[in-house]
PAMARMI-799897 format. One line per 4 residues: number of its first residue (from 1); their letters; for each residue x negated, y, z negated of N, C-alpha, C. Coordinates in steps of 0.001 Angstrom, whole numbers. Example, Ala and Ser with C-alpha at 12.3 -4.5 7.8 and 13.67 -1.06 7.14 Angstrom:
1> AS> -13190:-5690:-7800:-12300:-4500:-7800:-13200:-3300:-7800; -12850:-2250:-7080:-13670:-1060:-7140:-12900:30:-7870;
! end
This chain:
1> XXXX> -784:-39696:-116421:-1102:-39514:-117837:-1747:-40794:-118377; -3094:-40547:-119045:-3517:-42000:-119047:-3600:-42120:-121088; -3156:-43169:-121490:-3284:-43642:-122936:-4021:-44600:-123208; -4966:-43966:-124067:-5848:-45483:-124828:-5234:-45756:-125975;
5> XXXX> -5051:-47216:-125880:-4712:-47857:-127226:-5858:-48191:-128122; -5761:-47920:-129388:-7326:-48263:-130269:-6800:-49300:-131084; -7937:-49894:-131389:-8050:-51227:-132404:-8776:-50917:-132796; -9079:-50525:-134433:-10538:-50766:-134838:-10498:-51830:-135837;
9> XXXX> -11910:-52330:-135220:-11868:-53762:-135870:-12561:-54557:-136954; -12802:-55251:-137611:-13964:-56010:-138597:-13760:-57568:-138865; -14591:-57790:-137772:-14010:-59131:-138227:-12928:-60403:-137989; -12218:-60043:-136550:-10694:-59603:-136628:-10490:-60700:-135044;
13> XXXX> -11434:-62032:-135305:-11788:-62942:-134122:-10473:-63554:-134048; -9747:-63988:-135682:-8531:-64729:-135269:-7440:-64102:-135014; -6571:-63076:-135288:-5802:-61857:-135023:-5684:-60981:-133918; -7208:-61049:-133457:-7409:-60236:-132321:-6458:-60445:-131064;
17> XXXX> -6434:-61733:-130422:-6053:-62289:-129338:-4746:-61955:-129440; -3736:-62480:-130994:-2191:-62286:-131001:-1895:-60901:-130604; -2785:-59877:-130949:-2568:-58443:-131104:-2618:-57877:-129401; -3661:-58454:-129003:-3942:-58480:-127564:-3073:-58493:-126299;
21> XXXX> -2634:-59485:-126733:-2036:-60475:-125842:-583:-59908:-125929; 104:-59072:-127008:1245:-58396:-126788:1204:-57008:-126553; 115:-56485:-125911:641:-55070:-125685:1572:-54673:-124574; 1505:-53471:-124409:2514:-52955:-123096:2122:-53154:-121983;
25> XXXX> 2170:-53091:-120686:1356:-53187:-119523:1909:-51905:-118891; 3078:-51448:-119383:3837:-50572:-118340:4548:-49850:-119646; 4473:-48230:-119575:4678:-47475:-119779:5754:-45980:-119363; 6660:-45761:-119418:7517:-44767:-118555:6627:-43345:-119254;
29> XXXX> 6502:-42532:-117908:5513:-41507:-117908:4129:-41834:-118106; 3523:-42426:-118563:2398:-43229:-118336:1585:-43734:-117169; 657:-43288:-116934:379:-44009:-115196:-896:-45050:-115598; -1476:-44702:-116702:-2697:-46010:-117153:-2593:-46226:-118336;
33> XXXX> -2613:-47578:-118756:-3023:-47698:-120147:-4067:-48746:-120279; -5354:-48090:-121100:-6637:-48482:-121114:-6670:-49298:-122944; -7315:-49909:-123280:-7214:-50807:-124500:-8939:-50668:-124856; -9020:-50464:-126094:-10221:-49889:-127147:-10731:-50333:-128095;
37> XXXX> -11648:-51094:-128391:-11671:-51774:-129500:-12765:-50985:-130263; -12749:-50953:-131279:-13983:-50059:-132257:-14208:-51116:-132703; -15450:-51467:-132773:-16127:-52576:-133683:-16832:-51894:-134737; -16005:-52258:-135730:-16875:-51492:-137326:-17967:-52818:-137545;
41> XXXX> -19452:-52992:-136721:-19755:-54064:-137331:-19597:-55185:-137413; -18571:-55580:-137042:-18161:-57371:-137072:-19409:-58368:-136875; -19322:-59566:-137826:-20551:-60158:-137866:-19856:-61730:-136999; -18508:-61482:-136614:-17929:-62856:-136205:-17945:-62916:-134450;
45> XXXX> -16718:-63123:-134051:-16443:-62711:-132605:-15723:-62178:-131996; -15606:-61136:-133133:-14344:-60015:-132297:-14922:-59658:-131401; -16269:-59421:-130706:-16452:-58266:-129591:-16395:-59318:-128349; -16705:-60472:-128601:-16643:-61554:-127496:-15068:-62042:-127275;
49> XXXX> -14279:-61646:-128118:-12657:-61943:-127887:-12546:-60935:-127213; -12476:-59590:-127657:-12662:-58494:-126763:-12388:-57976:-125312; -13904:-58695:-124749:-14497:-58400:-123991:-13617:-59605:-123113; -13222:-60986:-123379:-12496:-62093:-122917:-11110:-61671:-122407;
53> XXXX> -10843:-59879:-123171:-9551:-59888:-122855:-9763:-58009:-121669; -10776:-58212:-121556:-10995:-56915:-120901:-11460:-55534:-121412; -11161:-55410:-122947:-11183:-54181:-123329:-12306:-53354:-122845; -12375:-51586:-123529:-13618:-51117:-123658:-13823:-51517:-124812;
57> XXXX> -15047:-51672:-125074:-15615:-52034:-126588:-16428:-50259:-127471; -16537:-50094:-128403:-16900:-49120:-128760:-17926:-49722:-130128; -19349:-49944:-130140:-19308:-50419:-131346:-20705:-49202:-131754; -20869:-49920:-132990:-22540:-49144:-133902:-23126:-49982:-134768;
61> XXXX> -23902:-49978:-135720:-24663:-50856:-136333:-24112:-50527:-137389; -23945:-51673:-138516:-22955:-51511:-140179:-21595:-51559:-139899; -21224:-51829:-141277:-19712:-51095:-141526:-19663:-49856:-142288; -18971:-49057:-141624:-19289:-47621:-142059:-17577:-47500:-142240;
65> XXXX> -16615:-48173:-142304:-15556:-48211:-142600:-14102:-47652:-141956; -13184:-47518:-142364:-12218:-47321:-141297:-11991:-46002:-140714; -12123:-45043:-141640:-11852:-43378:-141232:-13071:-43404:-140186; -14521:-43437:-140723:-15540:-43540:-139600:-15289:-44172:-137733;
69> XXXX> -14684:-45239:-138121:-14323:-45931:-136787:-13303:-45607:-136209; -11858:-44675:-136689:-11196:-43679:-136349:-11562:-42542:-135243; -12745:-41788:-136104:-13432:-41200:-135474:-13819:-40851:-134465; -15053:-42000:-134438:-15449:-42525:-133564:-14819:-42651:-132061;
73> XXXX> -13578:-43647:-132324:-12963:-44177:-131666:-12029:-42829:-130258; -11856:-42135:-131307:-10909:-40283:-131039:-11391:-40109:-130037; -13211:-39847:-130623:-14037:-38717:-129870:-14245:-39677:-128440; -14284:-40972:-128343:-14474:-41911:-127082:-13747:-42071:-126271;
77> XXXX> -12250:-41716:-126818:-11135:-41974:-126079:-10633:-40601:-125371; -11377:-39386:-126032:-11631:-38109:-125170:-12691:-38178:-124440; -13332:-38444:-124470:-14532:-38335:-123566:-14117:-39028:-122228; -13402:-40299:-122244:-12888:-41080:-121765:-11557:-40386:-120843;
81> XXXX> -11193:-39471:-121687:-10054:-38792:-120105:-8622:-39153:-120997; -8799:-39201:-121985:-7176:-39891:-122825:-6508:-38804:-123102; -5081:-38847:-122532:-4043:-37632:-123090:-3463:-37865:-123924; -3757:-39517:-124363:-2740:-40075:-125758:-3454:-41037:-126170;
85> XXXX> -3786:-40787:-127020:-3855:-42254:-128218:-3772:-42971:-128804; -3470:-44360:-129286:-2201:-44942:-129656:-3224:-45743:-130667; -2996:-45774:-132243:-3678:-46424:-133303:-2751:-47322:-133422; -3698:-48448:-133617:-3037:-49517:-134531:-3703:-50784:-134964;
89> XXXX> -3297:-51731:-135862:-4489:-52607:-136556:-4633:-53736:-135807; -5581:-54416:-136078:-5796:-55866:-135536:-5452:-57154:-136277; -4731:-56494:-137370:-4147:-57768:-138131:-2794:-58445:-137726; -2374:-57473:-136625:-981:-57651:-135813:-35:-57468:-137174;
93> XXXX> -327:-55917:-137723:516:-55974:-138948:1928:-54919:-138228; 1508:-54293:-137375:2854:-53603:-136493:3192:-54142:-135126; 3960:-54283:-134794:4495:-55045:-133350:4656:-53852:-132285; 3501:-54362:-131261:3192:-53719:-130182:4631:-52896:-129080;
97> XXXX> 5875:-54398:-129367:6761:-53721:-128929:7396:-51890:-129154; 6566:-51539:-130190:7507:-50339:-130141:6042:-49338:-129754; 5571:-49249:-129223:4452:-48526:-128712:4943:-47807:-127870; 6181:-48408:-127062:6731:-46653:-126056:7525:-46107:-126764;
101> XXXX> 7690:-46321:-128248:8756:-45419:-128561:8446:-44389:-129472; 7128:-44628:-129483:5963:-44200:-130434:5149:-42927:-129573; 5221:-43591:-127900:4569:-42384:-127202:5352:-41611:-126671; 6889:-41819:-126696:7770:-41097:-126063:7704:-39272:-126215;
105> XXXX> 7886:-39309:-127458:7729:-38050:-128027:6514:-37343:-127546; 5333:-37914:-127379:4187:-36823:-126798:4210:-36888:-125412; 4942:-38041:-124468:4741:-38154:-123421:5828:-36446:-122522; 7147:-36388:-123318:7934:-35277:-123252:7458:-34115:-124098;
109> XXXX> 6479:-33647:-124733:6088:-32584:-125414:6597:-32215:-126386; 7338:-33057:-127105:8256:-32768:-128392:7498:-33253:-129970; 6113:-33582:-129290:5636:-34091:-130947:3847:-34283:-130318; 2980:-33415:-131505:1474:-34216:-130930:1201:-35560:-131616;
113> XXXX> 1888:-35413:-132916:1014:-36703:-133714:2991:-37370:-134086; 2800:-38860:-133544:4082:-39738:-133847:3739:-40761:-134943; 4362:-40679:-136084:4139:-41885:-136980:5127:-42994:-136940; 4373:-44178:-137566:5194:-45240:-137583:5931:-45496:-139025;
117> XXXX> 7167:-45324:-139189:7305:-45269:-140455:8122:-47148:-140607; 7177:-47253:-141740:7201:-49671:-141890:8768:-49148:-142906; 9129:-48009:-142982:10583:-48166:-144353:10172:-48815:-145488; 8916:-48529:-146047:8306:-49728:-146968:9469:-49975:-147804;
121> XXXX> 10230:-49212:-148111:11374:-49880:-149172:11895:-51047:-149224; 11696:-51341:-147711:12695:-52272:-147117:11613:-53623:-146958; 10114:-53374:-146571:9440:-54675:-146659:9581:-55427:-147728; 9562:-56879:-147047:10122:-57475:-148246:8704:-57975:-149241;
125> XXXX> 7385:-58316:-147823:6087:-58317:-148632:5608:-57374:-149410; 6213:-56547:-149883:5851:-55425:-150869:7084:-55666:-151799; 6125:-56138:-153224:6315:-55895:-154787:7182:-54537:-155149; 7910:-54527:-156198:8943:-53259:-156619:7742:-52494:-156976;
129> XXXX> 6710:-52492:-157521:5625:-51622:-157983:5175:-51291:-156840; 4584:-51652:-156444:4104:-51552:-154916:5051:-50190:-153738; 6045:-51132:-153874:7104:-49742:-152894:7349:-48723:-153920; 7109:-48332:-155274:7607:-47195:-156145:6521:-46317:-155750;
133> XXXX> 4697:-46857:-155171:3462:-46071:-155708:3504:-45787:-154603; 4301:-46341:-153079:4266:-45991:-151817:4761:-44677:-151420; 5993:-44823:-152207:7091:-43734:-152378:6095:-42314:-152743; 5826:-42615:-154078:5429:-41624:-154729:4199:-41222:-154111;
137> XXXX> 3444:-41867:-153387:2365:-40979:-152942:2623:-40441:-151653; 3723:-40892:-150709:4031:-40103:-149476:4835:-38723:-149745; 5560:-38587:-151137:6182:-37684:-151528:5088:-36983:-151565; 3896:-37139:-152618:3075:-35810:-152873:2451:-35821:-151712;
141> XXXX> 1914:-36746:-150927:1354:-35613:-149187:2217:-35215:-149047; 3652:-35215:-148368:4749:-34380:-148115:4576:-32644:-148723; 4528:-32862:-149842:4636:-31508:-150612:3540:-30869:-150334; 2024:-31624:-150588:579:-30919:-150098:536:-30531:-148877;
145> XXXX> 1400:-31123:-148214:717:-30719:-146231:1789:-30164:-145999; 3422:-29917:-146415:4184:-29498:-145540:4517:-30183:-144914; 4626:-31239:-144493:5087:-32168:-143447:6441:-33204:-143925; 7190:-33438:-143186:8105:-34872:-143455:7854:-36043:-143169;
149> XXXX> 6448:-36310:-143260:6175:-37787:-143346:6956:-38563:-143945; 7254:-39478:-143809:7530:-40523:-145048:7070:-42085:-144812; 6290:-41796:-144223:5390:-43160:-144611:3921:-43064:-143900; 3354:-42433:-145070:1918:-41416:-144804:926:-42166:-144780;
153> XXXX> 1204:-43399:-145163:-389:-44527:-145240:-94:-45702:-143796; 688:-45302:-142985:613:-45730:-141852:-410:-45326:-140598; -927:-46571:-140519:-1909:-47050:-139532:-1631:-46783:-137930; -320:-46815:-137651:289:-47188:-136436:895:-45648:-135639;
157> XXXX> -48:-45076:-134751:43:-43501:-134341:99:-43221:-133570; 888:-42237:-132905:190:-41719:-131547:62:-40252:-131811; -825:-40448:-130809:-1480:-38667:-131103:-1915:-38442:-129838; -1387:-36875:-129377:-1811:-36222:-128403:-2899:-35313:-128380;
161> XXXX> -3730:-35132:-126862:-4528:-34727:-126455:-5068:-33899:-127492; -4316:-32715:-127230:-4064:-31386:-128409:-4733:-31728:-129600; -3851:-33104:-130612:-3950:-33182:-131475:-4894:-34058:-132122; -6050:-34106:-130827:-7542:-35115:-131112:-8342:-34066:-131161;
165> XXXX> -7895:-32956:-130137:-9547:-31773:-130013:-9007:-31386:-131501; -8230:-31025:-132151:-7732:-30162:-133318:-8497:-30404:-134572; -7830:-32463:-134392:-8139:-33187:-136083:-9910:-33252:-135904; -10021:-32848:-137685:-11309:-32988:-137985:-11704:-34455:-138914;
169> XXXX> -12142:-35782:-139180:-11770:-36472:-139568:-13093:-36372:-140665; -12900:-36542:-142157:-13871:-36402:-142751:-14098:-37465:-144152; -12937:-38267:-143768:-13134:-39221:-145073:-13937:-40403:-144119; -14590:-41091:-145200:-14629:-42658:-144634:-13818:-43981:-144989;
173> XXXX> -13284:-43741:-145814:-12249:-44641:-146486:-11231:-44754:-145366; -10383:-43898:-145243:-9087:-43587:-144317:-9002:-42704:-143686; -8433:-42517:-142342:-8040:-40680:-141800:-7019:-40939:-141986; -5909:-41737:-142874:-4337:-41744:-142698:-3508:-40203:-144132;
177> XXXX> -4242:-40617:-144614:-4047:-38996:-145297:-5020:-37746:-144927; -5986:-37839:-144867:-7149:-36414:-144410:-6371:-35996:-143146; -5610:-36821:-141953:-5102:-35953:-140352:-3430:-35664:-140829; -2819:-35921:-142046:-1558:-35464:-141919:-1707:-34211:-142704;
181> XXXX> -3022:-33720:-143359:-2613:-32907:-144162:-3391:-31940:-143462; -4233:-32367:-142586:-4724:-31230:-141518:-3483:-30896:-140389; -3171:-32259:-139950:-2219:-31539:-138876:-894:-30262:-139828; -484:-30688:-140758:490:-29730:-141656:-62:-28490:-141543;
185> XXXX> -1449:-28480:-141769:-1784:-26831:-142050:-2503:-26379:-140938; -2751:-26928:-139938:-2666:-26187:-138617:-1350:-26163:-137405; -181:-26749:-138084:839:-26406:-137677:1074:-27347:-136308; 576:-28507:-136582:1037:-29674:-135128:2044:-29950:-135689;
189> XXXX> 2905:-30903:-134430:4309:-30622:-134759:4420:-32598:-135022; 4905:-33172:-136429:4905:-34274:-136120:6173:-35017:-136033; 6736:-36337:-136075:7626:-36668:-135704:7656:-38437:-136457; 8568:-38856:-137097:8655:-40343:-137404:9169:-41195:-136948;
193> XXXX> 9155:-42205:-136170:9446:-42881:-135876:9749:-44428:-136322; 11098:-45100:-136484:11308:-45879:-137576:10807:-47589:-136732; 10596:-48311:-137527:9770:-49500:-137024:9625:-50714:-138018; 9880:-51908:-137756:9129:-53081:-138773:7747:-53621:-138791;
197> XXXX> 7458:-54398:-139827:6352:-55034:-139576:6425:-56056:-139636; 5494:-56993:-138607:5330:-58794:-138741:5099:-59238:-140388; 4955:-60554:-140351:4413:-60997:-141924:2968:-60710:-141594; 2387:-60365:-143219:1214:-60605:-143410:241:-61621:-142732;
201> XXXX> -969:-61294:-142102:-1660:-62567:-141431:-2904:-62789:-142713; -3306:-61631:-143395:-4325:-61752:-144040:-4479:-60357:-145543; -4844:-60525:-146121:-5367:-59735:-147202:-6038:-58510:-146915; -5788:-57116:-146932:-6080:-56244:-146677:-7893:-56002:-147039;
205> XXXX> -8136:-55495:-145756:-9826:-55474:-146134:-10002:-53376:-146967; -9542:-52767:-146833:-9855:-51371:-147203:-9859:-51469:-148984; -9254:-52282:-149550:-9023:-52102:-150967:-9039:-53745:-151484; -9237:-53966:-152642:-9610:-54850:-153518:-8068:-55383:-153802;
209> XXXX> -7097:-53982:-154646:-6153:-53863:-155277:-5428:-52584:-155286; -4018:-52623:-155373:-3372:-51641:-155202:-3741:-50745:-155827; -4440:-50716:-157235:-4956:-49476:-158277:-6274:-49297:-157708; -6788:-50079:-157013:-8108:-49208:-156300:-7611:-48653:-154730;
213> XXXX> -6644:-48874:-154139:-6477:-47802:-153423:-5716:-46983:-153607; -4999:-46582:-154894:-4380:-45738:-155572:-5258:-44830:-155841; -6792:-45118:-156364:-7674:-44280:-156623:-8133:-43690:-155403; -8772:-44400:-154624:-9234:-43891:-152988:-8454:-43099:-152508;
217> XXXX> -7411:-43028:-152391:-6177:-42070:-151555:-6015:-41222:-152905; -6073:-41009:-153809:-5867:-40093:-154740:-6827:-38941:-154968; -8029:-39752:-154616:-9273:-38747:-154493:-9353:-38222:-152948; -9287:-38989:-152291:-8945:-38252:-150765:-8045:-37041:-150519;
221> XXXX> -6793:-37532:-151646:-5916:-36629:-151454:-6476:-35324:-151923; -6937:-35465:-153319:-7420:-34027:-153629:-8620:-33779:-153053; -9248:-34248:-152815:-10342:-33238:-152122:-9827:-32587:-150724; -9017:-33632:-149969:-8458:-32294:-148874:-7502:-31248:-148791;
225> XXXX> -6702:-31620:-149944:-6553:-30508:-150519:-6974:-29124:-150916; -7946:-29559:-151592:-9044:-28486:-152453:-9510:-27753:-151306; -9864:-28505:-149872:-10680:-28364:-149146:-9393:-27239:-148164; -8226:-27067:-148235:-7612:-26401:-147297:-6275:-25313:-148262;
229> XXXX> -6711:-25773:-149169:-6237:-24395:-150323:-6903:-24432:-151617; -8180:-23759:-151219:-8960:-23930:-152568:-9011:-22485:-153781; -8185:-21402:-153229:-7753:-20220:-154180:-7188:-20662:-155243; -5927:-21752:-154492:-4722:-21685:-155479:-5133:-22972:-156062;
233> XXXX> -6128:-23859:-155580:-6507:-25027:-156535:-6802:-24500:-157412; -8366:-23385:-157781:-9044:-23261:-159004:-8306:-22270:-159567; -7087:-21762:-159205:-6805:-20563:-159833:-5563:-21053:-160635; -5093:-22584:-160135:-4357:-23565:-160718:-5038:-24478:-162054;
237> XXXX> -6380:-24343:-162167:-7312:-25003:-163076:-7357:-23967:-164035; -7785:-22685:-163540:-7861:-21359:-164510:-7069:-20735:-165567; -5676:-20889:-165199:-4363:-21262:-165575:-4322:-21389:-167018; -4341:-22455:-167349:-4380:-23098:-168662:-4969:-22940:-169534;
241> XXXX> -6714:-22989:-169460:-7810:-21471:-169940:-7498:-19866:-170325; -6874:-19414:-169316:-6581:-18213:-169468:-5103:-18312:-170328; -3989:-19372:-170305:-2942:-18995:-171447:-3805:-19149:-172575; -4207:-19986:-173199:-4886:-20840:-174008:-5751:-19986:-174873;
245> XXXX> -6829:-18870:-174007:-7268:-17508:-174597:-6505:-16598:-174795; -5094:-16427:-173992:-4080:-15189:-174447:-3122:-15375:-175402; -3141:-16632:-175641:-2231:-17069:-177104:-2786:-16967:-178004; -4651:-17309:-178188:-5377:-17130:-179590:-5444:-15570:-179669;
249> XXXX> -5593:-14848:-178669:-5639:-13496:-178831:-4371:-12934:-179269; -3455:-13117:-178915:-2155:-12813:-179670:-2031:-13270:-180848; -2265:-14200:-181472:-2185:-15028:-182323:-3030:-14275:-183464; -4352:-13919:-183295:-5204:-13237:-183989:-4371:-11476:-184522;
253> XXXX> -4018:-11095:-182854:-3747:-10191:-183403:-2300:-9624:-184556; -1356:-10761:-183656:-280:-10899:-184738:-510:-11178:-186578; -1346:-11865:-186542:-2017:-11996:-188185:-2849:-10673:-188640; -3461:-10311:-188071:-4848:-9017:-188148:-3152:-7937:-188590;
257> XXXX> -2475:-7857:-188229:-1261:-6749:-188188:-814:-6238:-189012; 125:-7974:-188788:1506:-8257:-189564:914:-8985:-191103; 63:-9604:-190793:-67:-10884:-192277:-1296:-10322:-193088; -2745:-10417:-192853:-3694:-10238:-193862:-4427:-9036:-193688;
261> XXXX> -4532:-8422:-191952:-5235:-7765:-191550:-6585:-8303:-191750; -6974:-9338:-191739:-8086:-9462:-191709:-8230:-11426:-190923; -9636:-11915:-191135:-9625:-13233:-190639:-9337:-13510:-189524; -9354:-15100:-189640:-9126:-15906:-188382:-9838:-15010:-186600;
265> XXXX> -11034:-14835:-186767:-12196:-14571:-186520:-12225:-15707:-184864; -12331:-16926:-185527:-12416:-18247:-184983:-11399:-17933:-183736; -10019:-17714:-183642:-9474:-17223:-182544:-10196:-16468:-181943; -10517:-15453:-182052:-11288:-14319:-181178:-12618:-14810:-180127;
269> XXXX> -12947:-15765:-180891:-14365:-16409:-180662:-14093:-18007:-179434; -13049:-18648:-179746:-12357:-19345:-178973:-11391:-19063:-177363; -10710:-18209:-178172:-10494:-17337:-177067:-11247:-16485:-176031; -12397:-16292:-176442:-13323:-15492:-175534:-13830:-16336:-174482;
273> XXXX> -14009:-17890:-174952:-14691:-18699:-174435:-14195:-19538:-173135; -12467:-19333:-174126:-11609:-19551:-172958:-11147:-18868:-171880; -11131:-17577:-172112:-11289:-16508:-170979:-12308:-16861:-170503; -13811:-16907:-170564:-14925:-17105:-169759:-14424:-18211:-168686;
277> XXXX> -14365:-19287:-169235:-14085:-20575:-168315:-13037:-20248:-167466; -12224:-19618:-167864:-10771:-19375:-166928:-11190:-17748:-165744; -12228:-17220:-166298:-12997:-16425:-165147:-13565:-17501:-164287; -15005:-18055:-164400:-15869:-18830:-164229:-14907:-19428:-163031;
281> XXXX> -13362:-19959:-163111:-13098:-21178:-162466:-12599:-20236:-161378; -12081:-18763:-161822:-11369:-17693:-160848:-12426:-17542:-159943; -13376:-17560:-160126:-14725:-17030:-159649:-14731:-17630:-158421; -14998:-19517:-159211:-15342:-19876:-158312:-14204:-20338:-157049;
285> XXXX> -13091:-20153:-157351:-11783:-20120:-155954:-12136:-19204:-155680; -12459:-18133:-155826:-12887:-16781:-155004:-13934:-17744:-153557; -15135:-18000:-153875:-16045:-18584:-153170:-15409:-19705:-152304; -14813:-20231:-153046:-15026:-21412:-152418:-13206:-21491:-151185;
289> XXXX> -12661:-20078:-151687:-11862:-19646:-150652:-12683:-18774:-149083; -13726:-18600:-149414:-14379:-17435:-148498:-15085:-18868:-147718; -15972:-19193:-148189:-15904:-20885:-147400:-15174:-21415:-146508; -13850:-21575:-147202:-12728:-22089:-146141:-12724:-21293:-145101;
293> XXXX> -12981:-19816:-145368:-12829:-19388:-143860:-13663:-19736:-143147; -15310:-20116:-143604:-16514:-20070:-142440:-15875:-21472:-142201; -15155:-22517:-143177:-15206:-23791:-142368:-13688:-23507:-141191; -12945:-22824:-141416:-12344:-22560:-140653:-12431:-22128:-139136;
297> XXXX> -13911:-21348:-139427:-14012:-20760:-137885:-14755:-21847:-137440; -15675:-22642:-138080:-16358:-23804:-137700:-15199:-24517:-136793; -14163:-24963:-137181:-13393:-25718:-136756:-12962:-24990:-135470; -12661:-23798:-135680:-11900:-23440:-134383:-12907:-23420:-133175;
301> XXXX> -14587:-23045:-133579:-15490:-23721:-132122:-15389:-24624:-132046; -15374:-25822:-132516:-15222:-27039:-132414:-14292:-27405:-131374; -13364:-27159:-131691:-11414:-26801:-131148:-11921:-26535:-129503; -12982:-25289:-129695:-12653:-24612:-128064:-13662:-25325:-127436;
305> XXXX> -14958:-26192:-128025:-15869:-26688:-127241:-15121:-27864:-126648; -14499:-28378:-127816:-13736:-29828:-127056:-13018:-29414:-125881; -12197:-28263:-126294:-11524:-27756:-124530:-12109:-27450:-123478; -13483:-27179:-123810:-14313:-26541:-122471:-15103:-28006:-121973;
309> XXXX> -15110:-28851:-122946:-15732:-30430:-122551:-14306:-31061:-121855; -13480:-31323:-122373:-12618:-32346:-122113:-11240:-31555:-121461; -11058:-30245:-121090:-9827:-29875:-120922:-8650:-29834:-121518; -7636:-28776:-120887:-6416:-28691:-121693:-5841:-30505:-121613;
313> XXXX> -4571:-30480:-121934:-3790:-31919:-122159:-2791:-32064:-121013; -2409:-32857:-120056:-1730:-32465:-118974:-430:-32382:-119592; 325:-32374:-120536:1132:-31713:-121362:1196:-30794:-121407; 249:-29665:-121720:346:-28554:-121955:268:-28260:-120544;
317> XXXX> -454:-28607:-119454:-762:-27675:-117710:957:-27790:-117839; 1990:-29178:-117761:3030:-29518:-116886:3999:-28613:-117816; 3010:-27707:-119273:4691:-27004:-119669:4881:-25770:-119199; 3523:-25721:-118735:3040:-23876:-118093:3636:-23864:-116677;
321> X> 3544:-25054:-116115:4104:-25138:-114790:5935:-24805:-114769;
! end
């Protein structure tokens, strides 16, 4: 069973080596483990540290950012013959030591995608604000995907065979929310795994500030959302429109009745408008549910070409056996 470990990198000449220099060499169930570096671009000497330490290198021209080099990285490490994949950063912000305990679970067939959960509660480099917005946003993926994540903005993964031909990765910001809320609704089976982190070596490059990646993952969040239940999104928007016209219409008619029989006109006329919009939005979840299916079947060729390129997962041959 062979595992690539990924690094994707930017930049990442002084960090690199510490990160390097502690991985696993030896693995139980494991017979290779191959080491990956994605170069998003680096203008320093990560690819010459790299290359000093053996890796494959994976690079492209720009920074096209971290979900992109995710990607990237997936589709290379299948092509490449990988039954497991093992993410993690180059800031040496998770400790390599727990990397078999991370692949255990896919190596026995009990999990495709393993997270690393940091207990942010418990880091002590994280601010009380900080661990409240952590909280609160692994709760709402939880609820959007179905899943028991609980620590959903973790970097540190393993993911099986299965669960590389499957994920579709479509943000560029992050795939750390866009693959938990895909794996939830195509029904991979995931698993947490509890873990610390080293101190900080450096200042996070994906975000400025915690309220700008509050925004980034907030908009990520809803659009993949939207993007994998989009009936009950717009029909959740429509909602409020449609009370909003059935109260002025009641409202009208309760007066027209009971009080003057006449007037308040202006309801009728408001209300109509608000019914329109609260159609208009029904409408468009209609569409943009019929969509999901063509992107749905899109996905599932996708799904079977990767199997007819790269094969089943020797996981799955050794469960049939």
């Amino acid at each position: 069973m062979k595992l690539v470990i990924q690094i994707p990198c930017y930049n990442e000449e002084k960090t690199l080596p510490l990160v390097l220099s502690t991985l696993p060499k030896k693995i139980l169930g494991v017979s290779k483990i191959e080491v990956q570096i994605v170069d998003d671009g680096s203008t320093d000497r990560t690819v010459e540290v790299a290359k000093k330490y053996g890796c494959h290198i994976v690079t492209y021209v720009g920074n096209k950012g971290l979900g992109v080099a995710f990607k990237t990285g997936m589709e290379e490490a299948l092509r490449r013959g990988a039954d497991i994949l093992v993410n993690t950063d180059a800031d040496n912000q998770y400790p390599s030591s727990y990397i078999p305990a991370l692949v255990a679970p896919v190596v026995n067939g009990t999990a495709d995608i393993v997270i690393g959960d940091r207990q942010t509660g418990r880091v002590k480099h994280f601010g009380i604000v900080k661990k409240f917005f952590q909280w609160l946003g692994s709760a709402a993926v939880r609820n959007l995907s179905g899943t028991n994540v609980r620590d959903t903005v973790s970097g540190f993964r393993a993911y099986s065979k299965e669960a590389m031909m499957q994920l579709n990765v479509v943000s560029k910001f992050s795939y750390c929310i866009d693959t938990i809320i895909q794996a939830g609704k195509k029904g991979l089976a995931i698993k947490n795994v509890l873990i610390t982190t080293n101190a900080p070596t450096r200042r996070s490059r994906l975000f400025k500030n915690m309220f700008q990646h509050m925004k980034k993952s907030g908009a990520n969040l809803l659009r993949c959302y939207v993007m994998y239940e989009p009936f009950k999104t717009f029909l959740l928007m429509s909602a409020p429109f449609f009370g909003f016209g059935l109260f002025l219409y009641l409202r009208f008619l309760f007066r027209y009745i009971f009080i003057s029989g006449a007037g308040m006109i202006q309801s009728l006329i408001v209300g109509t408008v608000s019914f329109i919009f609260a159609g208009l939005l029904f409408a468009i979840g209609i569409l943009a549910d019929l969509n999901a299916l063509n992107r749905k079947l899109t996905e599932d060729i996708l799904y079977f070409k990767r199997r007819e390129a790269y094969g089943p997962s020797r996981i799955e041959v050794r469960n049939r056996e």
